[in-house]
N, CA, C and O atoms as a printed pandas DataFrame, in Angstrom:
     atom_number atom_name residue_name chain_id  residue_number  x_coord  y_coord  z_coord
0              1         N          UNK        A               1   87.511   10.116  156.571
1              2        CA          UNK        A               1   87.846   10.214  155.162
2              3         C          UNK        A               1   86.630   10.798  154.446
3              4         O          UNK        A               1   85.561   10.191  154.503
4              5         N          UNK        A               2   86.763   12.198  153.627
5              6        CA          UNK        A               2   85.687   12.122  152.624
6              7         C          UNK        A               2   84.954   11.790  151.656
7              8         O          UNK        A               2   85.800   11.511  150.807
8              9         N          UNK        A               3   84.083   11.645  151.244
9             10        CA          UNK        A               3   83.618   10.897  150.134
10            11         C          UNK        A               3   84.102   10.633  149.039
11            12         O          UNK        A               3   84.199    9.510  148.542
12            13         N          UNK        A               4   84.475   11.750  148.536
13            14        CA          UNK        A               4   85.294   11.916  147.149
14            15         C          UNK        A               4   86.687   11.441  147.389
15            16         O          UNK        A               4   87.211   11.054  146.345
16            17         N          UNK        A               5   87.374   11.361  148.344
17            18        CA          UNK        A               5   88.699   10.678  148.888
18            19         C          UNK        A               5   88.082    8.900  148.809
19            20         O          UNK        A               5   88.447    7.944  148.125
20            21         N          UNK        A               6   87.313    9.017  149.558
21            22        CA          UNK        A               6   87.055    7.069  150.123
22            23         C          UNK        A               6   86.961    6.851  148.288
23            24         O          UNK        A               6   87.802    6.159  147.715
24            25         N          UNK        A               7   85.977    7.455  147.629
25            26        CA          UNK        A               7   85.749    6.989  146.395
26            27         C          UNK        A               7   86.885    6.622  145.530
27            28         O          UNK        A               7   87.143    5.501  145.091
28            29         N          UNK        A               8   87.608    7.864  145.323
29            30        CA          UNK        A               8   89.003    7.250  144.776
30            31         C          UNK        A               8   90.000    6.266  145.239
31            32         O          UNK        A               8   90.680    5.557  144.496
32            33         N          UNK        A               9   90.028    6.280  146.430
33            34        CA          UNK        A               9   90.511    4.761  146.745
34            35         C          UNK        A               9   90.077    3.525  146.379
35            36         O          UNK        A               9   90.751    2.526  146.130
36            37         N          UNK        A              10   88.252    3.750  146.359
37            38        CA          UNK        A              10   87.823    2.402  146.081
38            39         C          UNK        A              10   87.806    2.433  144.494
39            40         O          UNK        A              10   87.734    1.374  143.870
40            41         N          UNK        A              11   87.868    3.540  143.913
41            42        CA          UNK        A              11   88.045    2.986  142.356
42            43         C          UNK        A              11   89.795    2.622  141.917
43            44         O          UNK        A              11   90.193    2.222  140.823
44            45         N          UNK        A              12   90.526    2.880  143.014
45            46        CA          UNK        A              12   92.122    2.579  142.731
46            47         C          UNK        A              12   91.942    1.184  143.533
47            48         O          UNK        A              12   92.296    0.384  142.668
48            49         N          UNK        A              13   91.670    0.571  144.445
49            50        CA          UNK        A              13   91.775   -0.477  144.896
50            51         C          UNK        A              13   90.987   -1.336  143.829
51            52         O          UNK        A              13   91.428   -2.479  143.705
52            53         N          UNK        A              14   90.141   -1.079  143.208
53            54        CA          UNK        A              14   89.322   -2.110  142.116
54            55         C          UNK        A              14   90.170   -2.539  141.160
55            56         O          UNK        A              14   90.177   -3.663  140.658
56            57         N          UNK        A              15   91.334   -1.066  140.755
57            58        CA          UNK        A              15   91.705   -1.201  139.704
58            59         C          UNK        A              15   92.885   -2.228  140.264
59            60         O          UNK        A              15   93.192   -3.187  139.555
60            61         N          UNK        A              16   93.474   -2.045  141.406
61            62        CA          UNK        A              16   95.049   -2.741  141.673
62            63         C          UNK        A              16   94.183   -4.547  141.695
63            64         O          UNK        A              16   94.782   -5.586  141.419
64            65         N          UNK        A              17   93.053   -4.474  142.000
65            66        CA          UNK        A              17   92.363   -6.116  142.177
66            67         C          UNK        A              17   92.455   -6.266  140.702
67            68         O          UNK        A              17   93.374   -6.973  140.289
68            69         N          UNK        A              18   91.674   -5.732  139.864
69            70        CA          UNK        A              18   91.673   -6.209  138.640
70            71         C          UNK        A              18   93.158   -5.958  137.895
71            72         O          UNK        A              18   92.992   -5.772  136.690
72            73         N          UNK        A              19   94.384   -5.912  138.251
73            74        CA          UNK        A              19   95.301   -6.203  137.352
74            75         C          UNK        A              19   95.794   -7.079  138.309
75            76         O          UNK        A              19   96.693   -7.578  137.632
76            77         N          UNK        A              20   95.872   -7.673  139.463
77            78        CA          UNK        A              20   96.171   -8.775  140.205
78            79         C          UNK        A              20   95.333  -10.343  139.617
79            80         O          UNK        A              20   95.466  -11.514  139.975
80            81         N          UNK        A              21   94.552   -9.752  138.687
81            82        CA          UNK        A              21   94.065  -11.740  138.132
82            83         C          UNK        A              21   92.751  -11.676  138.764
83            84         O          UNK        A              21   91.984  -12.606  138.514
84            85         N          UNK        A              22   92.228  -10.441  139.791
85            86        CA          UNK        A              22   90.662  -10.826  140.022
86            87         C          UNK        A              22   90.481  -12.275  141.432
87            88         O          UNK        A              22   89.514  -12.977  141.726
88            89         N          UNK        A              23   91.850  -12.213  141.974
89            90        CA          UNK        A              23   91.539  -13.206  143.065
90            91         C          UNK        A              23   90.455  -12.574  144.050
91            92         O          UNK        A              23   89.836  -11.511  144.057
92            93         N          UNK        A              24   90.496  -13.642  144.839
93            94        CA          UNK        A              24   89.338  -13.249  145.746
94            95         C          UNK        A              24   90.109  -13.016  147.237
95            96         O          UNK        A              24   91.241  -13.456  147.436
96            97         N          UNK        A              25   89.557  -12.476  147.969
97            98        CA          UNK        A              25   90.595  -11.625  149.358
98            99         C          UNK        A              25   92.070  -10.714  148.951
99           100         O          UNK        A              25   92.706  -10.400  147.945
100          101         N          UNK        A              26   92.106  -10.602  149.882
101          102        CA          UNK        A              26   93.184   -9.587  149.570
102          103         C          UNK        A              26   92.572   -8.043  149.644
103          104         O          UNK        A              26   93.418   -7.152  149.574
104          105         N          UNK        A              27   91.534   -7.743  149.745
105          106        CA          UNK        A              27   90.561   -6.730  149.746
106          107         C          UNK        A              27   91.172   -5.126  150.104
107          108         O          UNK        A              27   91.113   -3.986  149.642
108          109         N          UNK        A              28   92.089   -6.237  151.805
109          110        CA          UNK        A              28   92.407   -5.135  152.301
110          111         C          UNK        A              28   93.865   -4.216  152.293
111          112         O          UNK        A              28   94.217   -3.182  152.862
112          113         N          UNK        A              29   94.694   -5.436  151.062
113          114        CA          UNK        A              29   95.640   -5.577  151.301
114          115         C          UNK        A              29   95.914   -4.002  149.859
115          116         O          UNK        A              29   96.779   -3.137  149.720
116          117         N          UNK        A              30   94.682   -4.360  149.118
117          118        CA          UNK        A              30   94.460   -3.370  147.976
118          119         C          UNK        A              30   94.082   -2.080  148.409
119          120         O          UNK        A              30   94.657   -1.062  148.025
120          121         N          UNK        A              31   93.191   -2.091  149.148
121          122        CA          UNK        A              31   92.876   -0.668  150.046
122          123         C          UNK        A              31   93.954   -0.175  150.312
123          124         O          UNK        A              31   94.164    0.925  149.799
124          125         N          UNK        A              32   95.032   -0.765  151.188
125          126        CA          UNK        A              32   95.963   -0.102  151.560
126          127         C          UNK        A              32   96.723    0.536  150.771
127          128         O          UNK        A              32   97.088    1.712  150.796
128          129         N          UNK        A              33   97.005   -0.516  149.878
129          130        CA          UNK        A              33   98.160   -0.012  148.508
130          131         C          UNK        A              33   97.263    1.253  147.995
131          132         O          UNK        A              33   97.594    2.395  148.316
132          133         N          UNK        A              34   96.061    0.993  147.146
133          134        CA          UNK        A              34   95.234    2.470  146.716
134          135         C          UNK        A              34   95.772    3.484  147.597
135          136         O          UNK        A              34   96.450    4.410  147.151
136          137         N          UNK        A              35   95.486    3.349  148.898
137          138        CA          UNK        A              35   95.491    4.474  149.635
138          139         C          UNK        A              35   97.227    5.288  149.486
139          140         O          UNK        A              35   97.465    6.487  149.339
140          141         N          UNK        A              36   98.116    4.246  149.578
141          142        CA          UNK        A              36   99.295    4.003  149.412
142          143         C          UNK        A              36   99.725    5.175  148.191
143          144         O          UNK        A              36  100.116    6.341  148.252
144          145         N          UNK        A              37   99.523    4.503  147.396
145          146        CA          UNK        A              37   99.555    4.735  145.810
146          147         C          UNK        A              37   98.893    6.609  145.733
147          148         O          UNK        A              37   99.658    7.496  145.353
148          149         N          UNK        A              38   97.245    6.965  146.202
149          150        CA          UNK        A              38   97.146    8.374  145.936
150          151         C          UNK        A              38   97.915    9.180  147.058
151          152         O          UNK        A              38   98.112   10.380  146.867
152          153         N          UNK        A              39   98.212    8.776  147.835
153          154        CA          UNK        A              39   99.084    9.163  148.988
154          155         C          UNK        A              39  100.081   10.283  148.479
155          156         O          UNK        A              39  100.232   11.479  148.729
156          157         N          UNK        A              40  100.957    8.956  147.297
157          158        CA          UNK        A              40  102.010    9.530  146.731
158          159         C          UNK        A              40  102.238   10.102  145.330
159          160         O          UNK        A              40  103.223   10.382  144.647
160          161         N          UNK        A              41  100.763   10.163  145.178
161          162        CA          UNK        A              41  100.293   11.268  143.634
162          163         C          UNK        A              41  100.065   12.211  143.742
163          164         O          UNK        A              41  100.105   13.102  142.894
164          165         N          UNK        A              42   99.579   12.291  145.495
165          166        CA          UNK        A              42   98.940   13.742  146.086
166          167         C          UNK        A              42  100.514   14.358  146.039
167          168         O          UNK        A              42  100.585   15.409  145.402
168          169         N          UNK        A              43  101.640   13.928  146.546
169          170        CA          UNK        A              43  102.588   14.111  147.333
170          171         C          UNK        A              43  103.560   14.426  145.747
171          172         O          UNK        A              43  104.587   15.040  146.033
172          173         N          UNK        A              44  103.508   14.302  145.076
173          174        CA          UNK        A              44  104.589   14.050  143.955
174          175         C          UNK        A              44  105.616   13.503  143.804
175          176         O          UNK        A              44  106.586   13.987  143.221
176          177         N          UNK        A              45  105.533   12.090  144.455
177          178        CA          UNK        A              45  106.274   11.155  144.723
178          179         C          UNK        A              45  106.318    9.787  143.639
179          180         O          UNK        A              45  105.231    9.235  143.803
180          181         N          UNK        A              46  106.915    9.211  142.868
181          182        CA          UNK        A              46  106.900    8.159  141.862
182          183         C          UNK        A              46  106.739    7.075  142.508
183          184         O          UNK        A              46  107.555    6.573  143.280
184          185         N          UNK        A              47  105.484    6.589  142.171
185          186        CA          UNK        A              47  105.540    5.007  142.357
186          187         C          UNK        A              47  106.033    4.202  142.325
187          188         O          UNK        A              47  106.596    3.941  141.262
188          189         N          UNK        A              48  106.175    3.121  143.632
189          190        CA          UNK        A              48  107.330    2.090  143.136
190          191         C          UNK        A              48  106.679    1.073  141.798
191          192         O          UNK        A              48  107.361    0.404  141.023
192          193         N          UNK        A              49  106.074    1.123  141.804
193          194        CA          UNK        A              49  105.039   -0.104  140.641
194          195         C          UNK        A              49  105.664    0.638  139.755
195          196         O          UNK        A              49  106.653   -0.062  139.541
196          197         N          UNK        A              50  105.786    1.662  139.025
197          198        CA          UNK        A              50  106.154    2.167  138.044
198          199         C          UNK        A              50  107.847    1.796  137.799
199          200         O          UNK        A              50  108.517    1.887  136.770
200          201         N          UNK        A              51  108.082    1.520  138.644
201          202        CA          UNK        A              51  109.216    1.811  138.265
202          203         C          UNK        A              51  109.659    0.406  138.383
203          204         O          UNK        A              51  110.511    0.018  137.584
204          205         N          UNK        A              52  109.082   -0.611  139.493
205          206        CA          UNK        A              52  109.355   -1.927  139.229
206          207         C          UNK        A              52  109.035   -2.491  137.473
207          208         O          UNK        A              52  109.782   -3.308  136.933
208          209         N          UNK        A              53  107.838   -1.896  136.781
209          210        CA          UNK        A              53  107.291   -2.231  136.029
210          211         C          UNK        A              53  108.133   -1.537  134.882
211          212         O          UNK        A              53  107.880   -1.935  133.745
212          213         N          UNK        A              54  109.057   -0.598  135.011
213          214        CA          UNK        A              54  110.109   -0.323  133.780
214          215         C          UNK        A              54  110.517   -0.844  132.891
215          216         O          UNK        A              54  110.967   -1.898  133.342
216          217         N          UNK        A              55  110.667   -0.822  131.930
217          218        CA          UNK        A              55  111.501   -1.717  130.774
218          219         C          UNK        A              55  112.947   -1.707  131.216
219          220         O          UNK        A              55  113.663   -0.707  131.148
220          221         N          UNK        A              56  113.405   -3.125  131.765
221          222        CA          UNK        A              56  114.664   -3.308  131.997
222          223         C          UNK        A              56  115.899   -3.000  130.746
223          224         O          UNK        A              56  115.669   -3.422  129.613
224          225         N          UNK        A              57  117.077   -2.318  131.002
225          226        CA          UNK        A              57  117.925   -1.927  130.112
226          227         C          UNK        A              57  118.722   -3.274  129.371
227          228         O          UNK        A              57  119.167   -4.243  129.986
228          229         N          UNK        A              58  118.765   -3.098  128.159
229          230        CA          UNK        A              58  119.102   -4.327  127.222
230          231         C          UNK        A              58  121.003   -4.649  127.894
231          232         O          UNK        A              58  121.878   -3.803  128.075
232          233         N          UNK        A              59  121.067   -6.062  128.097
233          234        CA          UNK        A              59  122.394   -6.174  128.717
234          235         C          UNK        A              59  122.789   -7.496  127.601
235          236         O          UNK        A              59  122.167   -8.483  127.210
236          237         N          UNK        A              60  124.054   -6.977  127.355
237          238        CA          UNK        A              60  124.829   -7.942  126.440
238          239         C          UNK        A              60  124.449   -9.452  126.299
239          240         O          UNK        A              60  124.340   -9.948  127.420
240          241         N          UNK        A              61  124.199  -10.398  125.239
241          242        CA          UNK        A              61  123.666  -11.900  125.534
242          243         C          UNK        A              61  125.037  -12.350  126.166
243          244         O          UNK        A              61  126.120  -11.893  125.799
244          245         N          UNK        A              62  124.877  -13.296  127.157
245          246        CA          UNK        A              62  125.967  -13.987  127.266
246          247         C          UNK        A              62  126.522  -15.120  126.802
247          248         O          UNK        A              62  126.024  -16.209  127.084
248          249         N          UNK        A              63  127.861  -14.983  125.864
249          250        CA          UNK        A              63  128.052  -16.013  125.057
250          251         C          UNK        A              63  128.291  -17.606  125.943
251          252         O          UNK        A              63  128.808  -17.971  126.999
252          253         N          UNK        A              64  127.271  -18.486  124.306
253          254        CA          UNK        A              64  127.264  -20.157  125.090
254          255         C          UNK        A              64  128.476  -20.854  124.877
255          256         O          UNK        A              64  129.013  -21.092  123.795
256          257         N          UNK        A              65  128.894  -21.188  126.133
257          258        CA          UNK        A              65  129.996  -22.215  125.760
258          259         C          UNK        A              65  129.385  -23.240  125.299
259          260         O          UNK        A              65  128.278  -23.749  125.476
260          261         N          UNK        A              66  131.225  -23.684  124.037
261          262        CA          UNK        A              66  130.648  -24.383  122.851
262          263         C          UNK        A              66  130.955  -26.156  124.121
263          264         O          UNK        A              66  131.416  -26.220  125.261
264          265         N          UNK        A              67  130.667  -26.771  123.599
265          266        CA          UNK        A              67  130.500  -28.463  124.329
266          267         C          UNK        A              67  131.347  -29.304  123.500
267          268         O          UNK        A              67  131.245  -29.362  122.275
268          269         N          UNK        A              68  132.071  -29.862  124.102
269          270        CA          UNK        A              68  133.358  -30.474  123.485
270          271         C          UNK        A              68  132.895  -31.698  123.362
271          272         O          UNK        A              68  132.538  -32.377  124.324
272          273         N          UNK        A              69  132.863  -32.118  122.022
273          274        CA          UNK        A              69  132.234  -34.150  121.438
274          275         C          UNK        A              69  133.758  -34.558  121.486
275          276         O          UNK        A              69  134.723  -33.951  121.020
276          277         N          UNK        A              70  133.696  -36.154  122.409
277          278        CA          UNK        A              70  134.355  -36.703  122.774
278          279         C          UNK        A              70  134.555  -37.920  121.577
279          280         O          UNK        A              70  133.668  -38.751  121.386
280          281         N          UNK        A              71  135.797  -37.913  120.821
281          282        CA          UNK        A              71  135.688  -38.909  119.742
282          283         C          UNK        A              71  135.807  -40.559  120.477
283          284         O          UNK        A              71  136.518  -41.031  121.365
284          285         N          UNK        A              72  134.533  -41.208  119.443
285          286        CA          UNK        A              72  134.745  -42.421  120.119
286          287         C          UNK        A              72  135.520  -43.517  119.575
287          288         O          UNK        A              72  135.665  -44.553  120.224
């Protein structure tokens, strides 16, 4: 891997740690994804994060059934 490649991974793996809460391990699990992730920026491919992370489409409230008081 070249420098300027390894580098951007490790500044995309910092970044996927720091929006994960900053736990501790997982190190490698972020590397991968980074690598993952410019893989498919190089490639012009959409991220699944992006798209998991979408604003879900507004769906009708579902009306509350009303609760029937039992006279005593």
């Amino acid at each position: 891997m070249d420098q300027d490649r390894e580098e951007r991974v490790r500044a995309r793996a910092y970044e996927i740690w720091e929006r994960e809460g900053r736990q501790e391990g997982g190190h490698e699990s972020h590397w991968q994804q980074a690598e993952k992730e410019l893989r498919e920026e190089e490639a012009g491919e959409p991220q699944q994060e992006e798209e998991a992370t979408a604003e879900p489409e507004p769906t009708a409230a579902t009306p509350k059934r009303k609760r029937r008081v039992q006279a005593s």
